[in-house]
C-alpha positions as CSV (number, residue, x, y, z in Angstrom):
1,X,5.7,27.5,-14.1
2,X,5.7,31.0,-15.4
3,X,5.6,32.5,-12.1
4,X,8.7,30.5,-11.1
5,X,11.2,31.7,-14.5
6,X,9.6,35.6,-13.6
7,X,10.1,35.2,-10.1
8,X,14.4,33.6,-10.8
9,X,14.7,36.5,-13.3
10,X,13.9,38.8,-10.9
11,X,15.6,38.0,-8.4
12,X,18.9,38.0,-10.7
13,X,18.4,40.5,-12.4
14,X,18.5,42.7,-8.6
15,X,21.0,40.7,-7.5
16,X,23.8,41.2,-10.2
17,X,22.7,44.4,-10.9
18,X,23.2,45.0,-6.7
19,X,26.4,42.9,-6.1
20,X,27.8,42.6,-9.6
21,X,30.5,45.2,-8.6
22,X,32.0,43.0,-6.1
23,X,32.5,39.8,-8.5
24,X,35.9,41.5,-9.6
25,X,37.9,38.4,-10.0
26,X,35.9,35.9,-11.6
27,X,35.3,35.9,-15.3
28,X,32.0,36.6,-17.6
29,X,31.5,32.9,-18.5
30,X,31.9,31.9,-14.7
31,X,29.1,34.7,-13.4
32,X,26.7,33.5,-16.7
33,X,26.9,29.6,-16.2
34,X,26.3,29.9,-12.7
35,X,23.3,32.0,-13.5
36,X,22.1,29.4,-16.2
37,X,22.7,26.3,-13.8
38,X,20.4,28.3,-11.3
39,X,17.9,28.7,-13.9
40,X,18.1,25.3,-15.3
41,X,18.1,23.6,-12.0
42,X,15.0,25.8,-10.9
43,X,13.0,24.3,-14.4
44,X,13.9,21.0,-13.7
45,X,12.7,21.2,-9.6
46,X,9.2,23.1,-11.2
47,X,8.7,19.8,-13.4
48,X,9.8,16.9,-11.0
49,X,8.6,18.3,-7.5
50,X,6.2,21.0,-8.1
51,X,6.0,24.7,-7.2
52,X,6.1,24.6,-3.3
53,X,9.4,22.7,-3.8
54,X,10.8,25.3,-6.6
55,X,10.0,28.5,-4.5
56,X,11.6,26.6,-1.6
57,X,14.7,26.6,-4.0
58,X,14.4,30.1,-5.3
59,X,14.3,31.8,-1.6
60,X,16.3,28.8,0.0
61,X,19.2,29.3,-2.2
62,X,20.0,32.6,-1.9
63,X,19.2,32.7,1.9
64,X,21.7,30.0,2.5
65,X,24.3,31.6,0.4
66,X,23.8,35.0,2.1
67,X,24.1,33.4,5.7
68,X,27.7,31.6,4.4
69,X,28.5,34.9,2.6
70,X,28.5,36.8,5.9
71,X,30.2,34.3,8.2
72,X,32.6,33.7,5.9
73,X,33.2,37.5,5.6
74,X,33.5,38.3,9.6
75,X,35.9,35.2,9.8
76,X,38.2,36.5,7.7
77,X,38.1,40.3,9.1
78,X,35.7,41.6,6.1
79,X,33.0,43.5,6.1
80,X,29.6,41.3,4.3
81,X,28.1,44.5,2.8
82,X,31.0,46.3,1.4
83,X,33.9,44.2,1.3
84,X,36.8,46.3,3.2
85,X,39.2,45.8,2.9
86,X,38.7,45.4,-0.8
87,X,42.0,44.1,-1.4
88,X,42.2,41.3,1.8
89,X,38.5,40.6,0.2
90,X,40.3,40.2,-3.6
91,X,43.2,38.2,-2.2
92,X,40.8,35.4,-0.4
93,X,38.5,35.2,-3.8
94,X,41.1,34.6,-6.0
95,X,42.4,31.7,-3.7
């Protein structure tokens, strides 16, 4: 199960550290539980179903929230990769 934690870490620590500058609106707590859930639910898939499962999680995941991310940006007149208008892209998130 090692491989899975290193391979979760990794991927958030690149991900915060490459879109942390666009979560502008939410608070600390919010950005850390979600990070922890992610983490906790990727444990518990590693124990009950196994690794294929939990790798299927770890790249699933985050490809299914990138594909939403970026239709939900060009429906609302936004660009997915850097958020311009920032302040349309501010107004919708706080909503």
């Amino acid at each position: 199960m090692a491989a899975e934690w290193l391979t979760s870490s990794v991927l958030i620590a690149v991900l915060t550290t490459g879109f942390g500058h666009f979560e502008t609106v939410r608070p600390w707590w919010a950005r850390v539980s979600r990070w922890l859930a992610y983490l906790a639910v990727t444990g518990l898939i590693g124990l009950w179903a196994g690794r294929p499962w939990t790798f299927i999680w770890i790249v699933g995941l985050p490809a299914a929230g990138a594909v939403f991310h970026v239709l939900w940006c060009r429906r609302h007149g936004i660009d997915p990769l850097t958020a311009e208008p920032r302040e349309r892209y501010e107004q919708l998130r706080r909503r």
